[in-house]
C-alpha positions as CSV (number, residue, x, y, z in Angstrom):
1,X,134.2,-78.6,-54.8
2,X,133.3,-81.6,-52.6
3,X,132.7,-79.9,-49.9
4,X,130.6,-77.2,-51.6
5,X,128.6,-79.8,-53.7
6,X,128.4,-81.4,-50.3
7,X,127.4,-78.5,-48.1
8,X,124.9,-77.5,-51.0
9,X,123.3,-81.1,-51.1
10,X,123.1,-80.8,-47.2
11,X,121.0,-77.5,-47.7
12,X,118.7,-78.6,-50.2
13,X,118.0,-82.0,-48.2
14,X,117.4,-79.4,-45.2
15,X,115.3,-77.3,-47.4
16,X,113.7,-79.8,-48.8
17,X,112.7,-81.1,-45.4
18,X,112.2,-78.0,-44.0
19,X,109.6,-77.5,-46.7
20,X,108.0,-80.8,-45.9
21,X,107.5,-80.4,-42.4
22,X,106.2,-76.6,-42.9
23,X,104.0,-78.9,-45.6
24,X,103.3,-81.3,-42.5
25,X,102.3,-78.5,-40.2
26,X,100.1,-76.3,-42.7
27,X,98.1,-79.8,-43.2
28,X,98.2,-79.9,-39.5
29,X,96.3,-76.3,-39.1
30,X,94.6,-77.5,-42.0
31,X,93.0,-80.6,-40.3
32,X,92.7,-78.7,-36.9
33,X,90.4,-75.8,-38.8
34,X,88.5,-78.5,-40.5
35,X,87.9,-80.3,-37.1
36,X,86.9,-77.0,-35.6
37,X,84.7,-76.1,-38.5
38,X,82.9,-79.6,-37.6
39,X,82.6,-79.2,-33.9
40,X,81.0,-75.8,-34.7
41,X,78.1,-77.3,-37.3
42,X,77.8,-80.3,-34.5
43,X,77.3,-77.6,-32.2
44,X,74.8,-75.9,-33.5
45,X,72.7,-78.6,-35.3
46,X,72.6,-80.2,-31.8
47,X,71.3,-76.5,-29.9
48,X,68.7,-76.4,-33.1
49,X,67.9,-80.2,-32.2
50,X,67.4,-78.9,-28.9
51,X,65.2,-75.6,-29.9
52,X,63.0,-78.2,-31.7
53,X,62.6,-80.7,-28.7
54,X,61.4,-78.2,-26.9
55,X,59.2,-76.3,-28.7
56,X,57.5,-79.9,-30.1
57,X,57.7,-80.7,-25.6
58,X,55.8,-77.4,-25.2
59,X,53.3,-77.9,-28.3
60,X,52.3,-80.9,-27.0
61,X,51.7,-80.1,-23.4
62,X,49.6,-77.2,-24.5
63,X,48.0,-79.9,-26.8
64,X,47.5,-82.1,-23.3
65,X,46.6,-78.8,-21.3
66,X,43.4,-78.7,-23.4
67,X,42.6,-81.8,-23.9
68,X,42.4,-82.0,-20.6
69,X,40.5,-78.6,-20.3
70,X,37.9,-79.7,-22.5
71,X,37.8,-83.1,-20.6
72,X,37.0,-81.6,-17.2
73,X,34.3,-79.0,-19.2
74,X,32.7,-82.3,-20.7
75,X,32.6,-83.3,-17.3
76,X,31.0,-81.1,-15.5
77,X,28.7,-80.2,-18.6
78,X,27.7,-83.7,-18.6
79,X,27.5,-83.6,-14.8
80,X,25.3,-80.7,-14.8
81,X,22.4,-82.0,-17.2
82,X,22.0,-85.2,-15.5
83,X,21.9,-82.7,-12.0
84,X,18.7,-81.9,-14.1
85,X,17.5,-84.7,-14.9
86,X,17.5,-86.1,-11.5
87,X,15.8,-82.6,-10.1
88,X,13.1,-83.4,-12.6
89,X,13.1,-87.2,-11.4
90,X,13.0,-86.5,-7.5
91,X,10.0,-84.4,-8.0
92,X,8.3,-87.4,-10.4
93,X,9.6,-89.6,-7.2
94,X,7.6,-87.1,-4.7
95,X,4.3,-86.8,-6.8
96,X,4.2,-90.6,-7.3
97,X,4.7,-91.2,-3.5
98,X,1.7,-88.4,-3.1
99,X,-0.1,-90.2,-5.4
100,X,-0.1,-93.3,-3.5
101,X,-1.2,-91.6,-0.4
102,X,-4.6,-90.7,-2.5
103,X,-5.1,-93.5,-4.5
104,X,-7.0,-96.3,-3.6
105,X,-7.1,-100.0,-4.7
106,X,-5.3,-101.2,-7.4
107,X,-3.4,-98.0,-8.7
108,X,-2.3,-97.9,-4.7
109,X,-1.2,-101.3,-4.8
110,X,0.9,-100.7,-8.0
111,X,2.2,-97.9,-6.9
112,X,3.2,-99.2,-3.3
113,X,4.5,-102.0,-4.9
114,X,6.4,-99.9,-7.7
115,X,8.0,-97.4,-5.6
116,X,10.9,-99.5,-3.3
117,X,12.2,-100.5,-6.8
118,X,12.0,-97.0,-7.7
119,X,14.1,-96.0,-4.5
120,X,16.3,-99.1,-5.3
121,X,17.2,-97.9,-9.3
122,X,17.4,-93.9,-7.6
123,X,19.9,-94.7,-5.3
124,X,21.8,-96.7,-8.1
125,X,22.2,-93.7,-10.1
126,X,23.4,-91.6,-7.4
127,X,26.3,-94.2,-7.0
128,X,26.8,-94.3,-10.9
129,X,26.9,-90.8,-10.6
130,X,29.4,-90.4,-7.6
131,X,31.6,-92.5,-10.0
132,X,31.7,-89.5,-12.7
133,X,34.4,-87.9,-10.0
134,X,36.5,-90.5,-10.2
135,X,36.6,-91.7,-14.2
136,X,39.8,-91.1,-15.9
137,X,39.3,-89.6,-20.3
138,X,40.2,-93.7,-20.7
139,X,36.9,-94.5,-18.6
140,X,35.0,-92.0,-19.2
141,X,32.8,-93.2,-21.7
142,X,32.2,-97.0,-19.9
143,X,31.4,-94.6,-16.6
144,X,29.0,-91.8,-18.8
145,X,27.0,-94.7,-20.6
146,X,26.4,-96.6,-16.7
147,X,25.3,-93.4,-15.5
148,X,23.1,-93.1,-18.8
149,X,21.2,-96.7,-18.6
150,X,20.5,-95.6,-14.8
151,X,18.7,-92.4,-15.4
152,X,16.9,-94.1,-18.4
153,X,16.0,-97.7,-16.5
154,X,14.9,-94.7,-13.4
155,X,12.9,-93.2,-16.0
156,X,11.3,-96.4,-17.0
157,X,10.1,-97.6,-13.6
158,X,8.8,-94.2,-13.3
159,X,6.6,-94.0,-16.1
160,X,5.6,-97.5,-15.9
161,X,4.3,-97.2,-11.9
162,X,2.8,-93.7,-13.0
């Protein structure tokens, strides 16, 4: 009876073991699911990360690819009227310089006298307006408003000698 109460404790201890260590290895599988579970959420919250970054890169540099779009239109739009203005003042400079061929006495002298500073503020805004090429969005307004106070002090010294 010794040896069967002995023999039977020996399988229930091996059972009971047995059982814990299939007990071990089901939390095992358990944890190694779990941990696959995670790495597949990681996975894919980082690729939707990813699908965001780029659709937020490629909003913005269509955001920058108009800005800078309307930039260079602003430009040139810009560019182009003060073109006409300076058509316009040419031909003022070429009537006043007429002018002063037919006048006589003091409207000659005022003239003659007028027109190297005339010359002098025309050939300023030429260079103001060479400087339109070269300003930056962050200088444009500091290079539009020189370019402005030319034409208008050209203007000025027009109207005055005239």
């Amino acid at each position: 009876m010794i040896r069967f109460t002995t023999a039977s404790l020996c399988m229930a201890l091996s059972l009971t073991f047995a059982a814990g260590c299939n007990k071990a290895a089901d939390e095992q599988r358990k944890a190694d699911e779990a941990r696959s579970e995670a790495d597949k959420k990681v996975e894919e919250a980082n690729r939707d990360a990813t699908d965001k970054i780029n659709a937020a890169r490629a909003d913005a540099d269509k955001k920058v690819a108009d800005a800078q779009a309307n930039f260079v239109k602003m430009r040139e739009d810009f560019r182009h009227d003060v073109n006409q203005d300076l058509t316009k003042i040419d031909k003022d400079i070429a009537d006043l310089e007429a002018k002063s061929k037919t006048a006589k006495g003091k409207t000659k002298a005022d003239i003659d006298a007028a027109l190297p500073n005339i010359h002098s503020l025309r050939e300023s805004v030429s260079t103001e307006y060479r400087s339109l090429e070269l300003a930056s969005a962050v200088t444009w307004d500091d290079a539009k408003a020189r370019v402005n106070k030319s034409v208008d002090d050209l203007k000025k010294a027009i109207d005055k000698a005239d």
